[in-house]
C-alpha positions as CSV (number, residue, x, y, z in Angstrom):
1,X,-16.1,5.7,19.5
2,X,-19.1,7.6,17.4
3,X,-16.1,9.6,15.9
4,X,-14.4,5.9,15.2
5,X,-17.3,5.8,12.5
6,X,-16.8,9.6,11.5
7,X,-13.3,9.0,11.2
8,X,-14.0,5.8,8.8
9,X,-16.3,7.3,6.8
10,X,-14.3,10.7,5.7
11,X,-11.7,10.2,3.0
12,X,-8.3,11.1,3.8
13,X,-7.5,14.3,1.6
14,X,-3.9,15.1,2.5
15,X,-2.0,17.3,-0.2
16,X,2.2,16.6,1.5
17,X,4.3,15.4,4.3
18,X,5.9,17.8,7.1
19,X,8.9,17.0,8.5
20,X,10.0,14.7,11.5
21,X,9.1,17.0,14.2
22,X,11.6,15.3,16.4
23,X,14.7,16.9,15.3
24,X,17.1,17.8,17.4
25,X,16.4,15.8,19.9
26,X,18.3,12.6,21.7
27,X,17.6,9.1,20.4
28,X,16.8,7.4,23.3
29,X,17.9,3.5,22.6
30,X,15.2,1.2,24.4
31,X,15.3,1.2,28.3
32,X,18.0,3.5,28.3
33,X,17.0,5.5,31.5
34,X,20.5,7.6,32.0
35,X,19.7,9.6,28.5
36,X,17.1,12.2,29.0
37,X,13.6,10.9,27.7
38,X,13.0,11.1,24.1
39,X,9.7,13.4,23.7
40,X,6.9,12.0,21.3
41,X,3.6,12.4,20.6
42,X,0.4,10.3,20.0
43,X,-2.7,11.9,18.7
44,X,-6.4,9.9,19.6
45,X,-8.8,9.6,16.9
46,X,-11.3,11.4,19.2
47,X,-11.8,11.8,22.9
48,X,-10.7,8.7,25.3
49,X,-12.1,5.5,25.2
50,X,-11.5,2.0,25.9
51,X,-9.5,1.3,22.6
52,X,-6.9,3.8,24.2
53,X,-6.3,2.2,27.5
54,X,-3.4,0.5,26.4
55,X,-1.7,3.7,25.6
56,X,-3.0,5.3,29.0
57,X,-1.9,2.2,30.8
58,X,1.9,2.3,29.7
59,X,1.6,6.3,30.3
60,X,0.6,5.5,34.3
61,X,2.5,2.0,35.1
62,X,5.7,3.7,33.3
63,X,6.2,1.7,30.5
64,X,6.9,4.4,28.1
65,X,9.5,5.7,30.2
66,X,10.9,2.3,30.8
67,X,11.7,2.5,26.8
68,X,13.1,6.3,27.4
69,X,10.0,7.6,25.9
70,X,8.2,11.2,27.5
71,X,4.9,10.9,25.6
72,X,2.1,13.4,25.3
73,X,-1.0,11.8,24.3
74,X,-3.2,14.3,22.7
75,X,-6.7,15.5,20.9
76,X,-7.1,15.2,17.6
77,X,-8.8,18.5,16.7
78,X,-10.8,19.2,13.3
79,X,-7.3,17.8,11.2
80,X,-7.9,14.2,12.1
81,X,-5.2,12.2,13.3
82,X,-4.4,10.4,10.4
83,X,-3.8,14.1,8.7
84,X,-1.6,15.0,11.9
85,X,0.5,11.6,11.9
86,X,1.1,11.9,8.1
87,X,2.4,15.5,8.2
88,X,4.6,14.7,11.0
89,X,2.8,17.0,13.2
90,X,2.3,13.4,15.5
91,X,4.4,11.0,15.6
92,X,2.1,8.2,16.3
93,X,-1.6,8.0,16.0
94,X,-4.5,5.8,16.3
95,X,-6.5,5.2,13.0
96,X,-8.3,2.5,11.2
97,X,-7.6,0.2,8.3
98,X,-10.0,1.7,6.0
99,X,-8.5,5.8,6.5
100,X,-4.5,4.3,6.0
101,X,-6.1,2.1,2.9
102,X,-7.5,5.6,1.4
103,X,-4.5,7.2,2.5
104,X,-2.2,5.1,0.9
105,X,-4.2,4.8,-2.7
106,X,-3.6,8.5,-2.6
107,X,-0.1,8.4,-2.1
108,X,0.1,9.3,1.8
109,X,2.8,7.9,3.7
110,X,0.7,6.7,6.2
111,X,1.8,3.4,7.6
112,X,-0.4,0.8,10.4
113,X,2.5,-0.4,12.7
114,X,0.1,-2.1,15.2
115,X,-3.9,-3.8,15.4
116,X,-5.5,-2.5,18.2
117,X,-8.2,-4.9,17.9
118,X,-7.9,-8.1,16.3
119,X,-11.7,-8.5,14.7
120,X,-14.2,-5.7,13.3
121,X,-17.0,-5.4,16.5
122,X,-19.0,-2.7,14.7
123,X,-22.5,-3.6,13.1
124,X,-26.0,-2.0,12.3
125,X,-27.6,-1.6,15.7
126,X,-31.5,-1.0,16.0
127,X,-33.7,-1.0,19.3
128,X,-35.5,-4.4,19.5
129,X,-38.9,-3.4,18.7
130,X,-37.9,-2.0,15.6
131,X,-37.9,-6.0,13.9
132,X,-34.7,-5.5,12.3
133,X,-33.1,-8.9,13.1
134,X,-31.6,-9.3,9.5
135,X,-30.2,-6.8,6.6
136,X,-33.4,-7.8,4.5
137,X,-35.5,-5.8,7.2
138,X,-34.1,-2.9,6.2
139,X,-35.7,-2.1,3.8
140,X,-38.9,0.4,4.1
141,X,-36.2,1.7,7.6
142,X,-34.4,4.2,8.2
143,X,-30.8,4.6,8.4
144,X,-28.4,7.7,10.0
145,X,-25.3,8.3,9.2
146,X,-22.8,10.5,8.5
147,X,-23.0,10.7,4.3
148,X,-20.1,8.6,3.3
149,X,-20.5,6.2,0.0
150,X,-18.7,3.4,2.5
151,X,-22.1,3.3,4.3
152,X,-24.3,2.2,1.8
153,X,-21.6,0.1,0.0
154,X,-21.8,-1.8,3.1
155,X,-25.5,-2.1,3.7
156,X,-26.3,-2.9,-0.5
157,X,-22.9,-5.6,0.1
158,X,-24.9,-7.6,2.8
159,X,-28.5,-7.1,1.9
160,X,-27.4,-8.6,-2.0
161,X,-26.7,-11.9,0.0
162,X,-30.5,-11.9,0.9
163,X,-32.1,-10.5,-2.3
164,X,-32.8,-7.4,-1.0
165,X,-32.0,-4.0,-2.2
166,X,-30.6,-1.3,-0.6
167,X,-32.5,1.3,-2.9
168,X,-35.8,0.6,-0.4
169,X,-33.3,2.1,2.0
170,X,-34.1,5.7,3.4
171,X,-30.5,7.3,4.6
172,X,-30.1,10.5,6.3
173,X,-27.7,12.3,7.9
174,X,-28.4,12.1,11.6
175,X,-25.4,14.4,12.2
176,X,-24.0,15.1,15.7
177,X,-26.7,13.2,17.4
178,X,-26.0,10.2,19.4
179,X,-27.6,6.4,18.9
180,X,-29.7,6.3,21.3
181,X,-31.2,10.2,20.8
182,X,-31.9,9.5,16.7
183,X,-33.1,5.8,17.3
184,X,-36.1,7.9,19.4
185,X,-36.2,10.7,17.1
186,X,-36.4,10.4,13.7
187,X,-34.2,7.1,12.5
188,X,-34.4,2.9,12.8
189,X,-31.2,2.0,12.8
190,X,-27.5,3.1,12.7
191,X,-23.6,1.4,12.4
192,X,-22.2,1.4,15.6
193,X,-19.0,-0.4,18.1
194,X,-20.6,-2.8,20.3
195,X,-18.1,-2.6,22.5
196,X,-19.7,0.8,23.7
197,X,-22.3,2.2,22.5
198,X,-23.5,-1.6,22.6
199,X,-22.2,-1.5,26.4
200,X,-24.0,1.6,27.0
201,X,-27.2,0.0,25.7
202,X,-26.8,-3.1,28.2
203,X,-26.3,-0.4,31.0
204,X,-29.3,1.4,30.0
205,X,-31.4,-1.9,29.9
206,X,-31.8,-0.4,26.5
207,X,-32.4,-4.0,24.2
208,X,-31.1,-3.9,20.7
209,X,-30.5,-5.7,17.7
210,X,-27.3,-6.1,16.5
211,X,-26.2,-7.2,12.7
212,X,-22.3,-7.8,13.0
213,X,-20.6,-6.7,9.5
214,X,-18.5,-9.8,9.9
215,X,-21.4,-12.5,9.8
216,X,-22.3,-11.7,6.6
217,X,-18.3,-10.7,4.7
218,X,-15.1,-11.8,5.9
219,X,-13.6,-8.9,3.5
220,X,-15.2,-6.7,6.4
221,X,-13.9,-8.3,9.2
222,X,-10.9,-5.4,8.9
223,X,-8.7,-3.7,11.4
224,X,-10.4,-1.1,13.3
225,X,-8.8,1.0,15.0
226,X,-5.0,0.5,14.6
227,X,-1.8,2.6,15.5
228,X,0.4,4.5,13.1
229,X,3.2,6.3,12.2
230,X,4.2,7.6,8.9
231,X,7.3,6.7,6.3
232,X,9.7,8.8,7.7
233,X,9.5,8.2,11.2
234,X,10.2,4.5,10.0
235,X,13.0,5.3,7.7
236,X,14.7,8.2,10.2
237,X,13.7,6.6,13.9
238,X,12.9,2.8,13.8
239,X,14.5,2.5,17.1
240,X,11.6,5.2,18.3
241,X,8.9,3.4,16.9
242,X,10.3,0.0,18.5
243,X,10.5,1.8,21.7
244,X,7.2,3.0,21.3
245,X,5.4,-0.3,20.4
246,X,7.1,-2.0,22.9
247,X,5.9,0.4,25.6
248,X,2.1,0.4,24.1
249,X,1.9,-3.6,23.8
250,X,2.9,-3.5,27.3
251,X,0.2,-1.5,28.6
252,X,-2.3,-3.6,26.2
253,X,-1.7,-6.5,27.0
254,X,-1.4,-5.0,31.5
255,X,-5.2,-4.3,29.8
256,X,-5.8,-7.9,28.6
257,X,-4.8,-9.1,32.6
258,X,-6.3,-6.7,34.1
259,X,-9.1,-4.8,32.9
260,X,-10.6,-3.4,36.4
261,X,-7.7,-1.5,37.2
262,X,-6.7,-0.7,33.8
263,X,-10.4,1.1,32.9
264,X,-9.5,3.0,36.3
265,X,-6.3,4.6,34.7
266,X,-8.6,5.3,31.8
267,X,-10.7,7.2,34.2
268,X,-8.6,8.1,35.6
269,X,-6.9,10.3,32.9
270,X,-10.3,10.9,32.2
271,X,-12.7,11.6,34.4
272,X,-15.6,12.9,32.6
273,X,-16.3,9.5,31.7
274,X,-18.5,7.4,32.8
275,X,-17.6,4.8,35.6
276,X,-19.4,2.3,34.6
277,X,-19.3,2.4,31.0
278,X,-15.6,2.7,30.9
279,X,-15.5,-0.7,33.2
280,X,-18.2,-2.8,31.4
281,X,-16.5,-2.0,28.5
282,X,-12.8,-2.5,29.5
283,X,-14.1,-5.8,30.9
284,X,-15.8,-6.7,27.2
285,X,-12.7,-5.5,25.0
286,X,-10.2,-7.6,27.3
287,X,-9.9,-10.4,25.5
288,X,-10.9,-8.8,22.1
289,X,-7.6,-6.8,21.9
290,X,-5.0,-10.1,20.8
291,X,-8.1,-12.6,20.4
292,X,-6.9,-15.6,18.0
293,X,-3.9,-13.6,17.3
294,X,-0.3,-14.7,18.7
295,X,0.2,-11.9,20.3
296,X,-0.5,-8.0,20.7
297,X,-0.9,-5.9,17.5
298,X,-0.4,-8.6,14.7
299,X,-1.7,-7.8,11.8
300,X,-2.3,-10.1,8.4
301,X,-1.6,-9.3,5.3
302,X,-4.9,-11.2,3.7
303,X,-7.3,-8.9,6.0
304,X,-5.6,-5.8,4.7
305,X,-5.8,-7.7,1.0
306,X,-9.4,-8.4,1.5
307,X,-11.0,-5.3,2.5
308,X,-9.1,-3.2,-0.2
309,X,-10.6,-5.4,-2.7
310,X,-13.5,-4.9,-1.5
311,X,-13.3,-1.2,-1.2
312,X,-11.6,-1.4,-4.8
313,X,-14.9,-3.5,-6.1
314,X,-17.0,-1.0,-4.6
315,X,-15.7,1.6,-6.3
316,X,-14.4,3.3,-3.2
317,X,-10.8,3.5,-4.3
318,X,-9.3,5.4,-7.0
319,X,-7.0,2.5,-7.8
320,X,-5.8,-0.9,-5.9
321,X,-3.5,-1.1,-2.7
322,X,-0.3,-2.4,-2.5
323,X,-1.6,-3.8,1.0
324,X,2.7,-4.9,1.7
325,X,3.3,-1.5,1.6
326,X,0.3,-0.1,4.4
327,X,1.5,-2.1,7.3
328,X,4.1,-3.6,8.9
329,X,4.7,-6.0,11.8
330,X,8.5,-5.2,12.1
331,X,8.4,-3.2,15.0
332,X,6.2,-5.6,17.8
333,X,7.6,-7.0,20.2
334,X,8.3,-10.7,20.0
């Protein structure tokens, strides 16, 4: 999930828009197992983790094939999937609000077709005896992060609701170095996902502080991650990205009922993770993944309202979002 924040803090700088690369091939209405299967791909914003389960839990208990789907779930590499799924190179992709938001200010058909998560779990994370309990303590601290305007917009957005300024702020760029490596080293605190490097700190009986973005804004209690397609995969295959959203809220919401044995497909798939992480996690996220929403992947057009005005207020977008127009709900499941 460290390239979760990576991903949210580079700006999405993507020129055109390949072509479908699912010519040719049979359209595969949904269940329709006499056809062959109907080959797709999904690109991962970074390596597996337990906001992909979903995807890895419809891959093992056959959901995707159920909806005629052969799908190859793959790495993102230096491009970035949101730079992949736009091109057409994918034809599905997990990203977050904030990267299709940027996207779509800069005219790229990049479109959020389902919320992953329903509520923002990320936050400023510091080890206990470092005192930072609110965002006035940190100032005279240091921060780590990755270079991105988005990070300090954040910290100056909830540090002005306590007088404080995030000038007294020292940021660096901790670069590829993890949390809990920097936090020893040379830094006080850093924007992480609770649900794992948080995890990984319980398991490590590691105690931390954590500031959760959406105590102090509602405007940054935004989508993160989601799944997307692009324009012309909605214009030229709906019936495709039905399929596929049917197949993926299937194995999300297998995850909701039964995270054990849905974080051991995740291992799995991938086994260089570790066991218990990958559980405590799984176990944590279960009921985060639909939370107070009606079902699997809804998404509201006031959270994708709010944070672009926020981004836009913040000077963070080049112009404001015509939020209608970056997501959809059309293609969930009922």
């Amino acid at each position: 999930m460290k390239k979760a924040l990576v991903a949210l803090f580079s700006a999405v700088l993507i020129t055109g828009c390949g072509q479908n690369n699912n010519e040719g091939q049979n359209d595969s209405g949904s269940g329709n197992e006499s056809e062959t299967l109907k080959e797709i791909s999904v690109v991962l914003d970074w390596t597996p983790n337990t906001n992909h389960t979903g995807l890895y839990a419809a891959e093992e208990k056959g959901y995707f094939e159920e909806e005629g789907l052969d799908v190859e779930i793959i790495m993102p590499g230096e491009a970035g999937a949101d730079s992949i799924v736009a091109s057409g190179q994918a034809d599905f992709g997990v990203g977050y609000q904030e990267g299709v938001t940027q996207a779509r200010v800069q005219d790229v058909p990049l479109v959020s077709i389902a919320a992953v998560i329903q509520h923002n779990t990320s936050g400023f994370a510091s080890p206990a005896d470092k005192n930072i309990e609110t965002p006035k303590d940190f100032e005279g601290k240091t921060y780590g992060g990755w270079g991105s305007p988005v990070e300090e917009a954040v910290m100056a957005s909830i540090m002005q609701q306590e007088n404080a300024d995030v000038s007294e702020v020292d940021i660096v760029n901790m670069g590829d170095s993890d949390f809990f490596t920097a936090v020893q080293r040379d830094i006080d605190f850093a924007w992480i996902y609770y649900g794992w490097t948080g995890i990984e700190a319980e398991l490590r009986n590691e105690d931390i502080n954590m500031i959760y973005l959406t105590d102090y804004s509602e405007k940054l209690d935004y989508y993160t991650p989601v799944l997307t397609t692009n324009e012309d995969m909605i214009e030229e295959d709906p019936e495709t990205v039905k399929a596929f959203l049917a197949a993926a809220s299937k194995g999300y919401n297998f995850s909701i009922d039964n995270p054990e044995e849905a974080a051991q497909i995740l291992i799995d798939a991938a086994p260089d993770l570790d066991e218990d992480l990958v559980k405590r996690s799984q176990e944590w996220l279960a009921s985060r993944y639909t939370d107070d929403a009606p079902r699997w992947g809804e998404q509201k057009l006031e959270v994708w309202e709010n944070y672009a005005d926020w981004m836009f207020d913040n000077e963070l977008l080049e112009s404001e979002l015509d939020a209608e127009q970056a997501f959809t709900n059309e293609f969930l499941p009922e």
